[in-house]
DOVOTOR-491956 format. One record per residue (C-alpha): residue number from 1; chain; y, z, x negated. Coordinates in pm, 1 decimal, padded with zeros to 6 digits. Last residue first. Layout:
REM residues N
{NUM; A; {Y; Z; X}}
...
This chain:
REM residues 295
{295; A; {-03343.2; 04874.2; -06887.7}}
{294; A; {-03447.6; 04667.7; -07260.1}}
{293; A; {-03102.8; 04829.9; -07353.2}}
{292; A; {-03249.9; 05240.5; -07287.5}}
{291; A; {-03563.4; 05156.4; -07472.7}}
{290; A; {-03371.1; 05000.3; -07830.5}}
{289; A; {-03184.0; 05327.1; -07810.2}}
{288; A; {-03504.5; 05541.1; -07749.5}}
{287; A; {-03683.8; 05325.1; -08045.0}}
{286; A; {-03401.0; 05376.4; -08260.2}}
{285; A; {-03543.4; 05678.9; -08456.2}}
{284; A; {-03902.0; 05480.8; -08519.7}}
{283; A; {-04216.8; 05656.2; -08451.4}}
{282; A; {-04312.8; 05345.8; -08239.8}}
{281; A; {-04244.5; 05110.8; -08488.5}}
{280; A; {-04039.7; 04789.2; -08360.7}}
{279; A; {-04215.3; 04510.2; -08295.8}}
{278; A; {-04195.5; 04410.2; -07935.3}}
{277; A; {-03881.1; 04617.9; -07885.2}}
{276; A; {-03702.1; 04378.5; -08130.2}}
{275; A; {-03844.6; 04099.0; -07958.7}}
{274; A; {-03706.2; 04267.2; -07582.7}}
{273; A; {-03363.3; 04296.6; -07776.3}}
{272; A; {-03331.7; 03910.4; -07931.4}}
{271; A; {-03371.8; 03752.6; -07603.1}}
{270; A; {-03186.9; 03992.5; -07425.3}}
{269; A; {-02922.0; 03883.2; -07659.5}}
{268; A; {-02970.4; 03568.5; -07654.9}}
{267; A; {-02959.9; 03565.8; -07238.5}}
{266; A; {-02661.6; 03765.8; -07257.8}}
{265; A; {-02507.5; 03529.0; -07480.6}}
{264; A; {-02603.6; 03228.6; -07236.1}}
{263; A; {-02470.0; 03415.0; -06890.5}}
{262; A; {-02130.2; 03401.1; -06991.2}}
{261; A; {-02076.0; 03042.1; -07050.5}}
{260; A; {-02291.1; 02972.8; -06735.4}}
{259; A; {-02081.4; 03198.3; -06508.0}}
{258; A; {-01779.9; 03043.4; -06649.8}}
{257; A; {-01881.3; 02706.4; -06622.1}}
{256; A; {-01989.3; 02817.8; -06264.0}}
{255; A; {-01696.6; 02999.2; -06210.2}}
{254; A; {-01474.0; 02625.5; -06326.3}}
{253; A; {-01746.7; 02445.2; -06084.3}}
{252; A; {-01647.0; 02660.8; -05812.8}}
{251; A; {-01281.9; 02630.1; -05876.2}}
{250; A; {-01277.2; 02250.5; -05881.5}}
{249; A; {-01493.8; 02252.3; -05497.1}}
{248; A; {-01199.3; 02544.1; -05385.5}}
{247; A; {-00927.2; 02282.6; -05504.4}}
{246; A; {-01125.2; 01988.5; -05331.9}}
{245; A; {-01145.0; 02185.0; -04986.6}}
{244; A; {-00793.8; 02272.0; -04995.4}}
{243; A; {-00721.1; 01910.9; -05027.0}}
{242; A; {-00966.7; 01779.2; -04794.8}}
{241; A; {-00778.7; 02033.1; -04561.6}}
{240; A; {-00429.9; 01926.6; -04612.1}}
{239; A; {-00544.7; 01562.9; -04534.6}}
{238; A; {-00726.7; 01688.5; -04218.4}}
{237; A; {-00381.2; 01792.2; -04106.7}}
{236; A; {-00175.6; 01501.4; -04212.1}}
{235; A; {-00437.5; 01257.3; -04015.7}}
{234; A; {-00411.3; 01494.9; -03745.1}}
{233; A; {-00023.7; 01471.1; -03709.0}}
{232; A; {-00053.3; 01129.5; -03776.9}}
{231; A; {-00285.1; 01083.6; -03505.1}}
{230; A; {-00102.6; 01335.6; -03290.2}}
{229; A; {00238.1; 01075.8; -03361.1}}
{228; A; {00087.5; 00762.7; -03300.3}}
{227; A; {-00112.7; 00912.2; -02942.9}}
{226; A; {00256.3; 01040.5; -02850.8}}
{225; A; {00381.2; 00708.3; -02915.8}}
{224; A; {00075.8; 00484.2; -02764.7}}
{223; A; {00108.9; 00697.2; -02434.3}}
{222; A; {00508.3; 00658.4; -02432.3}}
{221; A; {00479.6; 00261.9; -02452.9}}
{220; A; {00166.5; 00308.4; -02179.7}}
{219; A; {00399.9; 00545.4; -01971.2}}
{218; A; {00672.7; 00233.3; -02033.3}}
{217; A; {00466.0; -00055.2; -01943.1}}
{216; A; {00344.7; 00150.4; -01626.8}}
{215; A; {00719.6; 00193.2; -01486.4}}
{214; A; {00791.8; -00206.0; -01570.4}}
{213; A; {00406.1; -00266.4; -01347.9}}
{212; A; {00544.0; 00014.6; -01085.4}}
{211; A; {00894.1; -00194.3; -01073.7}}
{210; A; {00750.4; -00559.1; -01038.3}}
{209; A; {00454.2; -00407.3; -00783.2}}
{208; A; {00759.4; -00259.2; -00588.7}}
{207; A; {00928.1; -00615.3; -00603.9}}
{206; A; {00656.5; -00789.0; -00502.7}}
{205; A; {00594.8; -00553.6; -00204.9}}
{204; A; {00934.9; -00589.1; -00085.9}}
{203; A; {00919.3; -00965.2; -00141.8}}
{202; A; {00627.9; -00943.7; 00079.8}}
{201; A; {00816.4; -00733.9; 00348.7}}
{200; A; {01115.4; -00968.2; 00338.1}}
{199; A; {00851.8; -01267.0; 00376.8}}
{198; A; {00738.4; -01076.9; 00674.3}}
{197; A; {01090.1; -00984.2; 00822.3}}
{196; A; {01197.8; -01340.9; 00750.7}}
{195; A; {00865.7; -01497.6; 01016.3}}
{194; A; {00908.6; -01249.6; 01241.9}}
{193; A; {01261.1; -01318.0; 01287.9}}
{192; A; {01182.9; -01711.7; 01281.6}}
{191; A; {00929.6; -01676.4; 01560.7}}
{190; A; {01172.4; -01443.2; 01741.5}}
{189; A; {01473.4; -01715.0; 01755.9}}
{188; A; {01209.0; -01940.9; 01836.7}}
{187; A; {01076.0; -01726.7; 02127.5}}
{186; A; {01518.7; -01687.4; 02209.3}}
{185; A; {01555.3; -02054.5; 02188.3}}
{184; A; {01283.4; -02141.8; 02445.8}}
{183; A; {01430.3; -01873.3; 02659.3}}
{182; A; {01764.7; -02063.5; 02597.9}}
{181; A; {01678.8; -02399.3; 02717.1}}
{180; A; {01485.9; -02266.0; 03006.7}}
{179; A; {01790.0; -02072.5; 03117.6}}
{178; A; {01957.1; -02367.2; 03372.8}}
{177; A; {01592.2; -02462.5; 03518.0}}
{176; A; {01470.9; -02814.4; 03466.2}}
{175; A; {01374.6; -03008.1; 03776.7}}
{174; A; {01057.3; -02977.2; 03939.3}}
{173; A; {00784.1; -03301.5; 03851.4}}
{172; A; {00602.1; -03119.2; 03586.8}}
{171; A; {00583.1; -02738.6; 03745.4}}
{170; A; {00430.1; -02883.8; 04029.7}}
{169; A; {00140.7; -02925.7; 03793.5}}
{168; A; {-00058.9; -02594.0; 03962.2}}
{167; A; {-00398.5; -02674.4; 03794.1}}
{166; A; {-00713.6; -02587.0; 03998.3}}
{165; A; {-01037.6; -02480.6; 03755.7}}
{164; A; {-01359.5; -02609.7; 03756.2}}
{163; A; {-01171.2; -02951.5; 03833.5}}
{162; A; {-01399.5; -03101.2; 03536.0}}
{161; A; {-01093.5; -03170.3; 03332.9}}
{160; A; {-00953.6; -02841.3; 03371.3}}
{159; A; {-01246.0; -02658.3; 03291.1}}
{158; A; {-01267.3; -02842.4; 02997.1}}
{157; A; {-00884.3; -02775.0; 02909.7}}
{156; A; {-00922.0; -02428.4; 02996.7}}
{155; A; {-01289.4; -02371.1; 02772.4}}
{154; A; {-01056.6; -02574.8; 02476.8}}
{153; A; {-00745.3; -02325.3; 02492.2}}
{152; A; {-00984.5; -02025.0; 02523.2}}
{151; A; {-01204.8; -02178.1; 02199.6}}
{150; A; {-00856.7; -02245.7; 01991.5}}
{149; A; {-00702.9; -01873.0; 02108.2}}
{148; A; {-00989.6; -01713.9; 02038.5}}
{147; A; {-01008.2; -01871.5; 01657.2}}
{146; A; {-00607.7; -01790.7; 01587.6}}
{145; A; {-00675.9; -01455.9; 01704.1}}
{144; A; {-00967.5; -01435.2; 01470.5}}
{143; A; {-00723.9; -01578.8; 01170.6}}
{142; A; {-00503.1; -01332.8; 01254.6}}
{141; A; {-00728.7; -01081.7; 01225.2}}
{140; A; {-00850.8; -01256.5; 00865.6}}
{139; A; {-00436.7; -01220.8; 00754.4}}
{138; A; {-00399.0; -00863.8; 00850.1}}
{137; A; {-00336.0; -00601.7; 01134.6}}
{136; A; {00074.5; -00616.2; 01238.3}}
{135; A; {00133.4; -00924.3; 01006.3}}
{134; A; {-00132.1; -01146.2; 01118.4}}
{133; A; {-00136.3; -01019.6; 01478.3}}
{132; A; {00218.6; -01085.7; 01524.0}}
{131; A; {00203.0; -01438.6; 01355.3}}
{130; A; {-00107.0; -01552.1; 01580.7}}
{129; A; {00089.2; -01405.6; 01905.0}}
{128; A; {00354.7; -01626.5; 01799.3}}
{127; A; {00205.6; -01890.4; 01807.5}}
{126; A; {00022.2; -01848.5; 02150.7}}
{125; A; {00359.9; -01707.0; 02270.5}}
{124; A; {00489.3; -02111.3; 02177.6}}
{123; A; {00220.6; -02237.5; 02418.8}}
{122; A; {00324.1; -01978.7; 02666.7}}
{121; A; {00651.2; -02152.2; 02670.4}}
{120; A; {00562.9; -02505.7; 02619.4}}
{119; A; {00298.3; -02562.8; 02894.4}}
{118; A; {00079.7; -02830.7; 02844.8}}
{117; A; {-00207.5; -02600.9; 02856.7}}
{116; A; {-00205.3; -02604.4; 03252.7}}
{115; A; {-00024.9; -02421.7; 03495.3}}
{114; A; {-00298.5; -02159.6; 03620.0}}
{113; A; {-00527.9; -02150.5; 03292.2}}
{112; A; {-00265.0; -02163.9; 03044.6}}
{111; A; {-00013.3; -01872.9; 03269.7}}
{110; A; {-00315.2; -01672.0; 03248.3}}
{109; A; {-00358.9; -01703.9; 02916.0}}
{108; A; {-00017.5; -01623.6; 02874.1}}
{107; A; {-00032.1; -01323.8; 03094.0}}
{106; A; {-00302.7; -01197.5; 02948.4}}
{105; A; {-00211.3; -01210.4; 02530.3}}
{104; A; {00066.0; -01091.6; 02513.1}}
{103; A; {00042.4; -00718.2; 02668.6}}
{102; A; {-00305.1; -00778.0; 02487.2}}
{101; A; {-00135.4; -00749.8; 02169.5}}
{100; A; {00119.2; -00512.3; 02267.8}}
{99; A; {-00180.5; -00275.4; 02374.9}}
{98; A; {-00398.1; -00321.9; 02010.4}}
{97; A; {-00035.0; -00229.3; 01828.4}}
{96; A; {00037.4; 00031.5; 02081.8}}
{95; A; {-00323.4; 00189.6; 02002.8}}
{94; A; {-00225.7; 00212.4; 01570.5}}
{93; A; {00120.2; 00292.5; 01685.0}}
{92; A; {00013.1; 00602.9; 01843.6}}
{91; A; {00299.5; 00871.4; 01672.7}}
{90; A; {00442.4; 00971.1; 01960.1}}
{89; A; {00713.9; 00731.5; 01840.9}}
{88; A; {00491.5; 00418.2; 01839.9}}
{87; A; {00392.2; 00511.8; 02202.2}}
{86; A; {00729.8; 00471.6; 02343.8}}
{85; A; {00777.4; 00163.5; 02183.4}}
{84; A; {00486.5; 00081.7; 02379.7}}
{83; A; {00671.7; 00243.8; 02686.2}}
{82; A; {00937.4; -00047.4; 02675.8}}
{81; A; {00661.1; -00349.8; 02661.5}}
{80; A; {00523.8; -00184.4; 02961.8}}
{79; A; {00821.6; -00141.7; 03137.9}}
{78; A; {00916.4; -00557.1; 03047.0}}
{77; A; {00588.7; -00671.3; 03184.6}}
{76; A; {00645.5; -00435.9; 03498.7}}
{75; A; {00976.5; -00606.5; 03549.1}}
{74; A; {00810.4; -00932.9; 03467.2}}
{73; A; {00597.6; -00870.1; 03721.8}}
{72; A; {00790.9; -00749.6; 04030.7}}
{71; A; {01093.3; -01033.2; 03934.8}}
{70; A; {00792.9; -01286.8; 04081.9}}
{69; A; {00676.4; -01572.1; 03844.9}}
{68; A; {00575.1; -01823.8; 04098.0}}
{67; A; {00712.4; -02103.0; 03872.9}}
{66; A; {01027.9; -01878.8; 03784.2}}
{65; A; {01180.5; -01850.4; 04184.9}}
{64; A; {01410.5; -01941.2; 04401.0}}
{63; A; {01661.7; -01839.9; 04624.1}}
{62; A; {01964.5; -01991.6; 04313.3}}
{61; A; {02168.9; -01698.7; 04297.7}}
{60; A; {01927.7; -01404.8; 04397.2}}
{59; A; {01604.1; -01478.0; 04282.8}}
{58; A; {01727.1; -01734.5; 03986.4}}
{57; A; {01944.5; -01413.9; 03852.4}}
{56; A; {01628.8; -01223.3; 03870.5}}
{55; A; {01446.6; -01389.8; 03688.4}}
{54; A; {01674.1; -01426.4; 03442.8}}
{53; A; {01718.2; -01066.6; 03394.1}}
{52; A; {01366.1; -01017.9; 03355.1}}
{51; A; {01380.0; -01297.1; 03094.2}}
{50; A; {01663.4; -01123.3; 02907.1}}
{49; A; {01444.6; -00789.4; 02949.1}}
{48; A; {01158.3; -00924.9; 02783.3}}
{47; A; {01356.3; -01129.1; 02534.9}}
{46; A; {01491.1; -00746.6; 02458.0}}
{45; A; {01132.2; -00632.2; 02445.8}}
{44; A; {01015.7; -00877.3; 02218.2}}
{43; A; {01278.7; -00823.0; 01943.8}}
{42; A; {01248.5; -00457.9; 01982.0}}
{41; A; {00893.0; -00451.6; 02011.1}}
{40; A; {00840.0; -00655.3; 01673.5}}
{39; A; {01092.7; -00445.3; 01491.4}}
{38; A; {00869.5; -00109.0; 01587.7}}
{37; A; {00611.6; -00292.1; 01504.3}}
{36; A; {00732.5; -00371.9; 01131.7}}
{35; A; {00858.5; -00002.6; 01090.6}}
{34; A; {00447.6; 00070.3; 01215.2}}
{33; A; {00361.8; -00165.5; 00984.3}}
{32; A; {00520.0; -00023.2; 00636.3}}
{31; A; {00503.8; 00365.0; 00792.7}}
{30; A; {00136.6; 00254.9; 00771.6}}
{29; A; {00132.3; 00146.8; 00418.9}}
{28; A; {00310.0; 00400.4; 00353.0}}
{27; A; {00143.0; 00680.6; 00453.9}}
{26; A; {00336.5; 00983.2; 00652.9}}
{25; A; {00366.2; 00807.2; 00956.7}}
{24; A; {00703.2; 00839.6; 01154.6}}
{23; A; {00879.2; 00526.7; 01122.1}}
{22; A; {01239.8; 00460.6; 01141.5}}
{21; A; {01332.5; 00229.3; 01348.0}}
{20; A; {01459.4; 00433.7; 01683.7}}
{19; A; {01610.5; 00654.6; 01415.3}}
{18; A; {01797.3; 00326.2; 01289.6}}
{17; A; {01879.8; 00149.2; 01567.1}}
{16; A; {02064.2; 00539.1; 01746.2}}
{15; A; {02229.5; 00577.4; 01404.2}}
{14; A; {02384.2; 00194.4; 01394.9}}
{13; A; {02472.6; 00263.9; 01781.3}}
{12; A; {02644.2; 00598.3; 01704.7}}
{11; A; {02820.0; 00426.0; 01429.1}}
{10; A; {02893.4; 00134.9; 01651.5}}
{9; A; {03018.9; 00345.4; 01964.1}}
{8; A; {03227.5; 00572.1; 01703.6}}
{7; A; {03457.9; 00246.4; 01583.3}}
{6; A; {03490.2; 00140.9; 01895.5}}
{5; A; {03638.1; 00475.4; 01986.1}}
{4; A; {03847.0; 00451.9; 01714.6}}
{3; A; {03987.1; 00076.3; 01787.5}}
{2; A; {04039.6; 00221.6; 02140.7}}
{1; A; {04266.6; 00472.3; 02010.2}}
């Protein structure tokens, strides 16, 4: 029995992934990115939550908290992440793409300019921002990200050095939380998620080009056939008529040997009946006769 009603939690939790998944644009190239978002926020909101959790397990067991992180923000963090999914349902995934992007972006810059650039975390969000943005938009986007992210990371350190900006370095010297380890594990585990679900994407791509270039061969293959068998059809059919036209070409000139064999005794014979009616006596008997021929 409970074997059974394990069985029905994981179908209804396959079904449940899957229409949560599945895009709803029409285009596909867009259902292609929005699916890919959709992934995205589900990876990143469930680190979301894990850190929320952690948070709040160093609030309450250990009094003390995440580098002045407060359980407030990552909580709201975590909402926000969870309504961009939201978002990509209604059918918005070209604004939730834009709003997970800067739902990155802030509090990692932030966390640069307050703590200092050394640290790993956000510096690992900065990657992974760059990948996100690359596969969610395209390659020159990320490459724009990639260009912010160089001239924020060298105005911070500038401002650093110049004390235009206080660093919080406590964060050096204070002993090594128990779930650091693992969040840095989880942003990896992400990274390298992101990073398959890309190359599965271009192998997708590769093989649909594969299969529409095999599908095109064969049209063409078709094409050539059907354009064989109408030129052969036409050839046959223009064949037919040079041959009709050559039999009525033969007949003309047999009616025009005809014609000509015909015409030349009638032409002797008129010939020879307009001289007889030249000369022949007037008060002759055969000069009606020899009248009624000439007409």
């Amino acid at each position: 029995m409970r074997n059974i009603n394990a069985k029905k939690l994981w179908q209804k939790g396959k079904e449940w992934l899957q229409t949560l998944l599945s895009p709803t644009s029409r285009k596909e190239d867009d259902a292609r990115r929005e699916r890919i978002l959709l992934v995205i926020l589900a990876f990143i909101s469930t680190l979301s939550i894990l850190f929320t959790l952690s948070v709040i397990s160093l609030a309450l067991w250990l009094q003390t908290t995440r580098h002045g992180i407060s359980v407030l923000l990552v909580s709201i963090v975590t909402a926000l992440f969870c309504t961009n999914i939201v978002l990509v349902k209604k059918g918005y995934w070209k604004i939730a793409r834009v709003i997970f992007i800067i739902l990155l972006i802030l509090p990692t810059f932030y966390s640069l300019a307050h703590w200092g650039t050394l640290l790993p975390i956000p510096l690992l969000t900065l990657g992974l921002i760059i990948l996100i943005t690359g596969i969610l938009f395209d390659v020159r986007s990320g490459v724009i990200i990639a260009g912010i992210i160089g001239l924020y990371l060298g105005l911070i350190t500038y401002a650093h050095q110049h004390a235009l900006l206080s660093v919080d370095s406590s964060w050096l010297f204070a002993p090594l939380y128990p779930n650091y380890t693992f969040e840095i594990m989880l942003i990896l585990l992400v990274i390298t998620g992101l990073t398959a679900l890309a190359f599965s994407e271009i192998e997708t791509n590769a093989v649909r080009a594969r299969r529409s270039e095999s599908q095109l061969s064969k049209e063409l293959e078709k094409l050539k056939e059907r354009i064989a068998e109408h030129t052969e059809a036409l050839y046959a059919s223009e064949q037919l008529r040079v041959q009709e036209l050559s039999r009525f070409a033969e007949i003309g000139k047999v009616s025009a040997g005809l014609l000509h064999d015909l015409i030349n005794p009638f032409t002797a014979l008129s010939l020879a009946i307009n001289h007889l009616h030249e000369n022949v006596d007037s008060k002759s008997l055969h000069t009606e006769s020899i009248l009624q021929a000439v007409k």
